[in-house]
C-alpha positions as a printed Julia matrix, in Angstrom:
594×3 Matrix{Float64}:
  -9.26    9.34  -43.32
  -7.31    8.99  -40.04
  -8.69   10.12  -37.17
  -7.59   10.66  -33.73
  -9.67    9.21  -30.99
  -8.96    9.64  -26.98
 -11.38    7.51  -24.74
 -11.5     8.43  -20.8
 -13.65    5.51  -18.37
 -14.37    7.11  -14.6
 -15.57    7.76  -12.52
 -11.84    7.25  -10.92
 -11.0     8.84   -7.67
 -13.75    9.11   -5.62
 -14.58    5.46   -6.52
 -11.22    4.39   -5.63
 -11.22    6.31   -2.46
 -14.37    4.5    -1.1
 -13.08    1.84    0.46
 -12.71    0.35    4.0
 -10.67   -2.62    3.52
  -7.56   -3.23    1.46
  -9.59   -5.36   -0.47
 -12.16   -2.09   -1.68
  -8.72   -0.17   -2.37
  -7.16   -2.59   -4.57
 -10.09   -4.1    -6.53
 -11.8    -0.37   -7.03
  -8.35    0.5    -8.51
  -8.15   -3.1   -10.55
 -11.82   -2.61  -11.61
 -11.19    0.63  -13.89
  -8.48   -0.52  -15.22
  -9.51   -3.75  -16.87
 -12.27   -1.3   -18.51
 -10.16    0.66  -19.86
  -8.25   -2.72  -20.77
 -11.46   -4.04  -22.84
 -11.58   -0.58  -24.41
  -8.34   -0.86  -25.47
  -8.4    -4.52  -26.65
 -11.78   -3.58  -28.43
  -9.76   -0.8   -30.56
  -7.1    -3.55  -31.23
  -9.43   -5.89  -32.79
 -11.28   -3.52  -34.49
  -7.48   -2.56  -36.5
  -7.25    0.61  -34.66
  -3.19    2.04  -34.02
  -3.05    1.67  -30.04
  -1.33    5.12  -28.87
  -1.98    4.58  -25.14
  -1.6     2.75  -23.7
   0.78    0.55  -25.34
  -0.5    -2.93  -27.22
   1.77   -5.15  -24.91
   0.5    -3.65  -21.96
  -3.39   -3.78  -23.23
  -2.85   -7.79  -23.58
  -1.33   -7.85  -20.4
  -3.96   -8.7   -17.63
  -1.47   -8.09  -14.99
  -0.91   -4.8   -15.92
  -2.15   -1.39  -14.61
  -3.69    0.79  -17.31
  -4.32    3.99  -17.0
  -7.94    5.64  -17.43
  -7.3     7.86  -20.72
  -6.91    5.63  -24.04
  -5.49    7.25  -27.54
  -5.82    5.62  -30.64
  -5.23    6.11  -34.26
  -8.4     5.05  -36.58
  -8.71    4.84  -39.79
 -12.44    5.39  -40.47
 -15.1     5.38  -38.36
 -14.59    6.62  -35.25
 -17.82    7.18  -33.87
 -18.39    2.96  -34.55
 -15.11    2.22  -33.06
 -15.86    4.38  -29.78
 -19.4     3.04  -29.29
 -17.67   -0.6   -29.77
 -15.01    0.19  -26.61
 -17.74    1.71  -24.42
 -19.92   -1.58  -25.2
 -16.35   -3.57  -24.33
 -15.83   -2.0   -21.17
 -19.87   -2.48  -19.93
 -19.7    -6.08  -20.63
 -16.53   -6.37  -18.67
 -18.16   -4.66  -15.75
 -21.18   -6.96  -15.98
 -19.3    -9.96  -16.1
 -17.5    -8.96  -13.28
 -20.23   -8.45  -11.31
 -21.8   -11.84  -12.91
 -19.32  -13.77  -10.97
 -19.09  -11.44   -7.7
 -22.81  -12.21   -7.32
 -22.97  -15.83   -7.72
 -20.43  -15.65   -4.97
 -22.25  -13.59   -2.64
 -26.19  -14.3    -3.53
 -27.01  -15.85   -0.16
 -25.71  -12.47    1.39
 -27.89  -10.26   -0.61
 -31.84   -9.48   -0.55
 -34.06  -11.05   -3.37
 -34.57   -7.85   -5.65
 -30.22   -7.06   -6.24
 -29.92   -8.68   -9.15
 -31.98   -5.73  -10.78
 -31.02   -2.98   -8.47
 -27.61   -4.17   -9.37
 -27.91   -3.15  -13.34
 -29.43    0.02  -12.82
 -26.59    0.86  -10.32
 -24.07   -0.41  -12.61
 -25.17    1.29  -15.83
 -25.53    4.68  -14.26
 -22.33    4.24  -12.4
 -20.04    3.52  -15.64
 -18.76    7.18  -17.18
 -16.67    6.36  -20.64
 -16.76    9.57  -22.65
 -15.24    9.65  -25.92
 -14.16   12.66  -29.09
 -11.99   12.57  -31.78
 -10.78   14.49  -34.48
  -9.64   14.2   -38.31
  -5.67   14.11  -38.73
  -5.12   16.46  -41.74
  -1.72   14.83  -44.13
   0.75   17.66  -42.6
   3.84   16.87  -40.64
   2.27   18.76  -37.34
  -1.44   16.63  -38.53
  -0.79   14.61  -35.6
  -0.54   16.75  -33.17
  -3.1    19.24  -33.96
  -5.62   16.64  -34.55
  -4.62   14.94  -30.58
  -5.55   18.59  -29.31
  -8.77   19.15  -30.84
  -9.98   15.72  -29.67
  -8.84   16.06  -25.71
 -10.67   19.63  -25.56
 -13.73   18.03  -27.05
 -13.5    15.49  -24.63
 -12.95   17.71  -21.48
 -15.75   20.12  -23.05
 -18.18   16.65  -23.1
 -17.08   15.96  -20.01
 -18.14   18.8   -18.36
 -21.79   18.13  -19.46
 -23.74   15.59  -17.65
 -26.72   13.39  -17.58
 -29.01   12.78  -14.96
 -31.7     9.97  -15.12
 -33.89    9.24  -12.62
 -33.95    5.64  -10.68
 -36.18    3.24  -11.94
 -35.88    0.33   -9.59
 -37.51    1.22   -5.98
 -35.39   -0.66   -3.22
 -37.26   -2.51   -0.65
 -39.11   -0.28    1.99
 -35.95    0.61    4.68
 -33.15   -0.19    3.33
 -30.09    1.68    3.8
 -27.9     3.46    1.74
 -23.96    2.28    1.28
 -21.64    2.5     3.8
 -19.1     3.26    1.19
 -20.52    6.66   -0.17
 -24.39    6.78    1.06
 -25.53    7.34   -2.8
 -26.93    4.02   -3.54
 -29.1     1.77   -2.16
 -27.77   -1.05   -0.41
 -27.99   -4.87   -1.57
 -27.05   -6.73    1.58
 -29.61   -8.64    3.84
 -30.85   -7.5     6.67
 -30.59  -10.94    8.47
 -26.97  -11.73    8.95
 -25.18  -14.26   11.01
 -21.23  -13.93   12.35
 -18.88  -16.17   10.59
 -19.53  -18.07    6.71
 -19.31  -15.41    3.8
 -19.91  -12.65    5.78
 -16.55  -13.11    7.67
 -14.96  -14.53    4.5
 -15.39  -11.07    2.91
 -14.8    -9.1     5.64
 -18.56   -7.64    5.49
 -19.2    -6.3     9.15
 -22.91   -7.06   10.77
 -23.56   -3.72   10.46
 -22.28   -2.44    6.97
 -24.02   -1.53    4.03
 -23.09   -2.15    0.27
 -24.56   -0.81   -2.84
 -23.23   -3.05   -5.99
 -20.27   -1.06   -6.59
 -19.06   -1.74   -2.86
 -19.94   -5.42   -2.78
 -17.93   -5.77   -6.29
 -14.93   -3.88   -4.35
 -15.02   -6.22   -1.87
 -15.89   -9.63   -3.05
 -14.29   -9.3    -6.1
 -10.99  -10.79   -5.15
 -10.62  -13.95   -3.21
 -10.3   -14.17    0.76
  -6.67  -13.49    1.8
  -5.31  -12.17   -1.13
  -5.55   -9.1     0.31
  -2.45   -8.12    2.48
  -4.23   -6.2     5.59
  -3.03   -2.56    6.43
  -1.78   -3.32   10.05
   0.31   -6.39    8.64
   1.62   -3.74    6.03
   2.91   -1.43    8.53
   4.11   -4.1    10.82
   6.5    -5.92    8.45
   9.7    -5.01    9.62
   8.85   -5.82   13.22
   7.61   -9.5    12.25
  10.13  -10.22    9.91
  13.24   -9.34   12.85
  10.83  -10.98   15.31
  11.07  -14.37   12.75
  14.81  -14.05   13.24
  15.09  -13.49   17.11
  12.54  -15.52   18.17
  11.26  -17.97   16.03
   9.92  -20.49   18.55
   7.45  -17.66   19.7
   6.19  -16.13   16.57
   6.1   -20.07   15.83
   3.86  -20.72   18.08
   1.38  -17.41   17.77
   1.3   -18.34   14.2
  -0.52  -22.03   15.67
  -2.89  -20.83   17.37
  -3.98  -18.32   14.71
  -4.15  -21.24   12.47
  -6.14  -23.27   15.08
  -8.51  -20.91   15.57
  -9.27  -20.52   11.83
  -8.15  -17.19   11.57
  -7.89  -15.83    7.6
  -4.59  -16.75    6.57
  -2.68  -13.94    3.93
  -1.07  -15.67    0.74
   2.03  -14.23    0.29
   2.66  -15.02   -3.14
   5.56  -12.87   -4.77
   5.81  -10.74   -1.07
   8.33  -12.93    0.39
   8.02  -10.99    3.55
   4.36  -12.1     4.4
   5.45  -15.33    5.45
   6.7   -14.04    8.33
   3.34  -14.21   10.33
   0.68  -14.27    7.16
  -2.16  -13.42    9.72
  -3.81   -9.77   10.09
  -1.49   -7.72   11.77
  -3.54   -6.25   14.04
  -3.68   -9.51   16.03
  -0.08   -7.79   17.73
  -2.47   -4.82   18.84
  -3.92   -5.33   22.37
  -6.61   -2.99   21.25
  -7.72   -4.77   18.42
  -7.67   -8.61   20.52
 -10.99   -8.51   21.55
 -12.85   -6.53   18.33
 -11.04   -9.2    16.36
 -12.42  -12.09   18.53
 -16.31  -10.64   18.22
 -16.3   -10.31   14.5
 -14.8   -14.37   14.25
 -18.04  -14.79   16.96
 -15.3   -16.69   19.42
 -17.72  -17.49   22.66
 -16.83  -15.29   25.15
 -14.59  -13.07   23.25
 -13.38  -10.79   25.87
 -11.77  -13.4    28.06
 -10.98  -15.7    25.3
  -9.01  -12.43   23.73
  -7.38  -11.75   26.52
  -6.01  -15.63   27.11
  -4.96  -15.4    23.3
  -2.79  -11.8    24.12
  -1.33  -12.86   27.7
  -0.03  -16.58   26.39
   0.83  -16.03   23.03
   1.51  -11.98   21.85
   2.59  -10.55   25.31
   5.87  -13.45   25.23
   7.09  -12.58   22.06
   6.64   -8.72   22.49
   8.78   -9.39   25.7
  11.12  -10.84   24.22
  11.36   -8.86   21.8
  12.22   -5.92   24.47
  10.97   -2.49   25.32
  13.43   -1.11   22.44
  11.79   -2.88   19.8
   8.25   -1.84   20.31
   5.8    -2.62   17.2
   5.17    0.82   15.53
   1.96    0.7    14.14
   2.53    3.11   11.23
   1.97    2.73    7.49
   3.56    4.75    4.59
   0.53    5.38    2.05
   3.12    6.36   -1.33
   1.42    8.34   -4.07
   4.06    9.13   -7.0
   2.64   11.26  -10.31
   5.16   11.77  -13.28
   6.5    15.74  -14.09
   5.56   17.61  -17.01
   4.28   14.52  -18.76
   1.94   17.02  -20.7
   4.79   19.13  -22.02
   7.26   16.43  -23.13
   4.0    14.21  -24.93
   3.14   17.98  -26.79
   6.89   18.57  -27.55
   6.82   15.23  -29.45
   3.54   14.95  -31.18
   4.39   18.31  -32.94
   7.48   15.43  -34.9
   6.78   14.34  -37.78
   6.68   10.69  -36.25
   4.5    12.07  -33.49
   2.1     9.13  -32.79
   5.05    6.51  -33.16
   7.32    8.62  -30.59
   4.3     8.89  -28.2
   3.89    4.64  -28.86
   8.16    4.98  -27.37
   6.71    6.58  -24.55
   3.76    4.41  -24.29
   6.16    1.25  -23.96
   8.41    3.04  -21.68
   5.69    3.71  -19.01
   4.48   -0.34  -19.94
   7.96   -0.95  -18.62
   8.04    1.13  -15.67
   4.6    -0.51  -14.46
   6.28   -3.86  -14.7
   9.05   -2.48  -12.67
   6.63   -0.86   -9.77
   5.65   -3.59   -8.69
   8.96   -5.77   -8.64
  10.17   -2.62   -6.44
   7.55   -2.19   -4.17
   6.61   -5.71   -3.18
  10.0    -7.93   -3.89
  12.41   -5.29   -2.96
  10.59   -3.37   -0.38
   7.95   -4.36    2.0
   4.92   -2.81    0.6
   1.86   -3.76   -1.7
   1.38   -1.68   -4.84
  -2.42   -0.97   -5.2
  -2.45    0.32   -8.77
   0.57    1.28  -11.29
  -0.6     2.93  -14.97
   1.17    5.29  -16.83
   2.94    7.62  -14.95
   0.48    6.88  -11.42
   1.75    4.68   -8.75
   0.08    4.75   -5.68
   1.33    1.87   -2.33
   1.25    0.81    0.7
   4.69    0.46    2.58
   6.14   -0.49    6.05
   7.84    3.02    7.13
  11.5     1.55    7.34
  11.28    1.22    3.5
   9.22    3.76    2.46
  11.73    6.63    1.39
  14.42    4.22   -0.4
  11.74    2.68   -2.01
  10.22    6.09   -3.03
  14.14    7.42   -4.68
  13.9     3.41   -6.56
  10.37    4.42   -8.0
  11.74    8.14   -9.06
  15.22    6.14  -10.66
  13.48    3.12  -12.17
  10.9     6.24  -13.97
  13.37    8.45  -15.16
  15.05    5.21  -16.38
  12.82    4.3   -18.45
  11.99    7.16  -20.26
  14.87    7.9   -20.86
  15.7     5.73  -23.65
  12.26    6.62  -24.98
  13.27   10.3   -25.52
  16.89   10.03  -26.98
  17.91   11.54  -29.56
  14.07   13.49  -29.44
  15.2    16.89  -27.59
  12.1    16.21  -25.12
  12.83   16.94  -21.59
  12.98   13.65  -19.94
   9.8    13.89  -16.99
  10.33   13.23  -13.39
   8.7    11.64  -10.48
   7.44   13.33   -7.41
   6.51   11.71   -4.86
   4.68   11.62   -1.46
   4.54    9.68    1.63
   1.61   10.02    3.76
   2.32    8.39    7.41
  -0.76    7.44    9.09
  -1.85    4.95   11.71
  -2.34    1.31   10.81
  -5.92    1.35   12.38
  -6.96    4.83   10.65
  -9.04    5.19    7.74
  -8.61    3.85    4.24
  -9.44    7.32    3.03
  -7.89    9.21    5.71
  -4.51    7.37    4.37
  -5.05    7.84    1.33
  -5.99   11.49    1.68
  -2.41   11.99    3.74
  -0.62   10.16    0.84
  -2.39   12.48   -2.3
  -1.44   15.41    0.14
   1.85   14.71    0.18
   2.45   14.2    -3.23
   0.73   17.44   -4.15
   3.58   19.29   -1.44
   5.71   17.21   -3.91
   4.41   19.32   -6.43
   4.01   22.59   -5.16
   7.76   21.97   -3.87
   9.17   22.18   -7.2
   8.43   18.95   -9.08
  10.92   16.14   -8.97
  10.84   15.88   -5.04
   9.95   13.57   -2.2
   7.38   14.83    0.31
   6.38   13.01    3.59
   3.94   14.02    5.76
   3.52   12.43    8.97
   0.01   12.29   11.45
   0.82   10.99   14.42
  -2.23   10.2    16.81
  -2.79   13.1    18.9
   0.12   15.37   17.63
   0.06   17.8    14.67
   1.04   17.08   11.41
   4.8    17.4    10.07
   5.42   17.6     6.67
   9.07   17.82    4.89
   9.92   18.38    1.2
  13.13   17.98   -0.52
  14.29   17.93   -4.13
  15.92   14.54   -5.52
  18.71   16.47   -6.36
  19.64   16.81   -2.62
  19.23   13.2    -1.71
  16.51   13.68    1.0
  16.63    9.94    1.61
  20.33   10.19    2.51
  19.37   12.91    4.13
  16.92   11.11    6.39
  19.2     8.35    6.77
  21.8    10.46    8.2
  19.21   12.55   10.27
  18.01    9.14   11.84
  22.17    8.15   12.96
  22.25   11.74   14.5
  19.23   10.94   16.59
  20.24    7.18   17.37
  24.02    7.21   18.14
  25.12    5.63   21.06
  27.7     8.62   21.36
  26.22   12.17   21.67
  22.73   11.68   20.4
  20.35   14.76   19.75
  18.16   15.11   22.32
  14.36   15.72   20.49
  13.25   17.81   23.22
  16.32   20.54   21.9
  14.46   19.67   18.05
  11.17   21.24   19.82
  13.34   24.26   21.75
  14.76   25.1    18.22
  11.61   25.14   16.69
   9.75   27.2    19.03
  12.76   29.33   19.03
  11.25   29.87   15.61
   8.48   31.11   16.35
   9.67   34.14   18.09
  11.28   35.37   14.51
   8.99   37.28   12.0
   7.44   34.73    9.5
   8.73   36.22    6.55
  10.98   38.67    5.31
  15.14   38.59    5.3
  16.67   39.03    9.09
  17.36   42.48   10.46
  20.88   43.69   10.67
  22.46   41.54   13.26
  19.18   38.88   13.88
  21.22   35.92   12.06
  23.85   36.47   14.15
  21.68   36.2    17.22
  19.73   33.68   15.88
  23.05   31.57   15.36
  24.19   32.29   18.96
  20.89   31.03   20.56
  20.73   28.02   18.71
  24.2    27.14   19.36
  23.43   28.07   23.15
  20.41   25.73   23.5
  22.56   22.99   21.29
  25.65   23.49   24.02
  23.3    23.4    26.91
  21.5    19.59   25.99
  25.22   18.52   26.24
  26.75   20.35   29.43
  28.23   17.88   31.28
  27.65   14.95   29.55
  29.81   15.17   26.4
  33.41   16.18   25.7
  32.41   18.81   23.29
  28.91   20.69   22.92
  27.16   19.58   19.83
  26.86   22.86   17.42
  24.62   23.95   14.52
  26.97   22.73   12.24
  27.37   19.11   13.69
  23.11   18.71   13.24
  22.72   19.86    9.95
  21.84   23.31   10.79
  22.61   25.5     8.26
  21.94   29.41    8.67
  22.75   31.54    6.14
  21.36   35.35    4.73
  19.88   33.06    1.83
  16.79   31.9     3.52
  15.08   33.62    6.49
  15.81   33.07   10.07
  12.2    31.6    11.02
  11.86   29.06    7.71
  15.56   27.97    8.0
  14.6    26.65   11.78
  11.34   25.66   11.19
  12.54   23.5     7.88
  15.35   21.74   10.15
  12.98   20.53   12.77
  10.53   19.53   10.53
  13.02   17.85    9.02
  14.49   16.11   12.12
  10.88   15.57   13.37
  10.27   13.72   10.24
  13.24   11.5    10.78
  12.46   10.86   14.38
   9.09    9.04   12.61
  11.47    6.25   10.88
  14.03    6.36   13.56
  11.35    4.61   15.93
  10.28    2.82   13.17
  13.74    1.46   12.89
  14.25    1.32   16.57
  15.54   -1.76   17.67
  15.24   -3.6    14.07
  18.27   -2.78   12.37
  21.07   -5.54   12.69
  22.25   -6.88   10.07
  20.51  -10.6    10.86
  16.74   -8.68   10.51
  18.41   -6.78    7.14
  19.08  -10.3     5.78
  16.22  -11.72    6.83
  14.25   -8.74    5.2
  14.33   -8.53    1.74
């Protein structure tokens, strides 16, 4: 008898989300999904009908797949289950296997069997299933039973006690302070430890030394370089003879060099951005252990960083910002139920399957050929990046078109709604937190959410200023909207001034919060807006800018206070990517850009 059996591996986010370095983010995020890879495989080869995800993505090892696994078996599910779980523990101990013959000399005598204990209670894979009776709805009835047995198992858990006793002292993981650490306590600047970017003063458990040794040194594109792209790449094209030589003496000093393999815009200066930051000159210098790192970082800034930003000019200032893009399909749930309830159920959820294959193909083609970004994990309907601000929002709309794109052909002819994408862009400082970005970025997508589904969010933190956060359907074309915000606040001819942004909004404030105007407010409201418009342009321009000209709209629809507040946000927000674009945007750095 056929049986329907869903497979889930974790834990997933708050593994992910413990990371310091690029390196934890991406390898965290490439770790789970090779389990549930093996898992998958293992269901393959045992004859099993791969549901989710989709055969040709399972035997892809380039491919993001996403945590949850669905399968059609004929007999023996409990076998077949126990089989994947086995799969995906011998994946995770090979993995580490080769991590720590890497990294042995870095770690204290006892890991290798601290190691197993912490990777065997670390690994969650929880399984259910459920018989599929022979009835044109047996499909779907069958995939329901199983996913609220596996929720209701989920919810229980087991708790074992350690077994292995660490050394007397040690410290617990930087990472997440749960576990143990591994790492010496002698350490020495430069060698392995600088290699993988493990500080003299860090702490990591196994999980964290797998995150961050399990790639190889400079594969990983750093943050700052990230956020920086746009300035480097139209610095390339001004001044080549400078960036020329900064890129030299990086090399001669044996800085990490970043392969740019299949991110064309890398090349540009593939060192650690945060070599442009006079801040970071001298931290950078102590953990290479350059003798006398103060002076010798400040020789390195005055005759090699400070010409080129020069001559780069004061209107072309690096912005050291970084998009953190988190993008989650719409009603996935309800179109996957519409269709299992067809007759041909598990093959139109197998159309699906392929469709979101082909959309994780796509992802990353978008994000790092086509825009200036590195995708850190695509599966399913999940996409979660880093991008340089200038082409964050055109290459959030190219995510939400490439998704609907592909499932649309998927659900023809099937009455399904096709799903959307919402997404969110978090805007954070290069040198902040991993987890601080990526908290901004899930933030934004869940305003994304809350905003109506199908919409683009961004939420910007600028250092010591308060959050601003902007949410606009697709349907409206917020990133034209942005785009023309940004040429309002950038024209040589009659410019907005921002401080008039800030008078309107506080203007706001002096409104009730909610409720419809009073008899007469809007028409108040209008005239003082259009008064402190008028007044930023006395004098200086043939005609006073109005409400109208800026986007402005006020109308008895929405109430007086959200309709300001919602502009400036708005033309706050845009401010963010006009300085990110300030200076940048001829059409030589365009060409020289993608």
């Amino acid at each position: 008898m056929k049986h329907v059996l869903v497979l889930k591996v974790g834990p997933v986010q708050g593994y992910i989300a413990q990371a310091r370095r690029t390196r934890d983010l991406w390898y965290g995020s490439q770790v789970l999904s090779n389990l549930a890879r093996e898992m998958a495989v293992s269901l393959l080869e045992s004859g099993a009908t791969l549901i989710f995800p989709h055969p040709d993505q399972a035997r892809d090892s380039r491919a993001g797949v996403a945590n949850k696994v669905v399968a059609l078996v004929e007999d023996a599910p409990e076998q077949a289950a126990r089989r994947a779980r086995e799969a995906a523990k011998s994946r995770l101990r090979a993995e580490w296997a080769r991590v720590f013959k890497a990294c042995q000399s870095l770690l204290i005598p006892d890991a290798e069997a601290l190691a197993a204990e912490q990777l065997d209670t670390f690994l969650e894979v929880h399984a259910a299933w459920a018989p599929v009776e022979d009835t044109p709805t047996g499909y779907a009835a069958a995939l329901v039973e199983a996913e609220r047995a596996l929720e209701s198992r989920r919810g229980l858990r087991e708790f074992a006690p350690w077994k292995q006793r660490p050394p007397e002292g040690t410290h617990k993981s930087s990472l997440d302070g749960a576990r143990p650490s591994l790492l010496r306590r002698e350490r020495q600047a430069g060698g392995p430890w600088r290699d993988f970017r493990i500080g003299l003063r860090e702490e990591l458990d196994a999980l964290g030394v797998l995150k961050r040794a399990g790639g190889q040194p400079g594969q990983f594109v750093p943050v700052p370089s990230i956020g920086l792209a746009a300035w480097l790449q139209a610095a390339e094209a001004r001044h080549p003879e400078l960036l020329a030589r900064l890129r030299a003496e990086c090399e001669a000093r044996g800085f990490q060099p970043v392969r740019g393999k299949r991110r064309p815009w890398v090349d540009a200066f593939p060192f650690d951005g945060q070599l442009l930051l006079p801040e970071r000159w001298q931290p950078y210098f102590e953990e290479y252990a350059v003798p006398e790192p103060r002076a010798a970082a400040a020789r390195f800034g005055r005759d090699y960083v400070e010409p080129l930003r020069k001559a780069m000019g004061l209107d072309a200032e690096p912005f050291p910002y970084v998009a953190c893009l988190v993008a989650d399909g719409d009603r996935m749930g309800r179109a996957l139920e519409a269709l299992a309830s067809r007759p041909d159920g598990h093959l139109a959820h197998q159309r699906v399957s392929q469709a979101l294959a082909d959309f994780t193909r796509k992802a990353r083609a978008l994000v790092e050929a086509q825009h200036r970004g590195v995708l850190v994990y695509a599966g399913g309907d999940d996409v979660l990046a880093f991008v340089t601000p200038m082409d964050a929002p055109a290459c959030a709309r190219a995510l939400a078109v490439a998704f609907r794109e592909s499932l649309e052909g998927a659900l023809v002819g099937t009455g399904a709604t096709v799903p959307t994408l919402s997404v969110g862009l978090g805007i954070g400082h290069v040198l902040e937190s991993l987890g601080e970005l990526l908290n901004l970025g899930r933030r934004a997508e869940r305003a994304a959410k809350q905003a109506g589904r199908d919409a683009l969010a961004i939420l910007v933190a600028k250092h010591a200023g308060r959050e601003r956060l902007w949410t606009a359907p697709w349907g409206s074309n917020p990133v034209g909207q942005l785009e023309t915000d940004v040429a309002l606040l950038t024209r040589d001819a009659q410019p907005l001034p921002l401080g008039k942004v800030h008078e309107v909004e506080a203007l706001a404030r002096r409104f009730p919060a909610d409720g419809a105007a009073a008899p007469g407010m809007m028409e108040l409201l209008r005239d003082e807006a259009r008064r402190i418009l008028a007044r930023a342009e006395a004098g200086r321009a043939p005609a006073p800018l109005t409400p109208e000209a800026v986007g402005l709209e006020l109308s008895s629809a929405m109430a007086p206070r959200e309709a300001l507040e919602r502009w400036a946000s708005r033309l706050l927000v845009a401010d963010t990517f006009a300085r990110a674009g300030r200076g940048l945007a001829s059409a030589q750095d365009k060409d020289g850009a993608r």
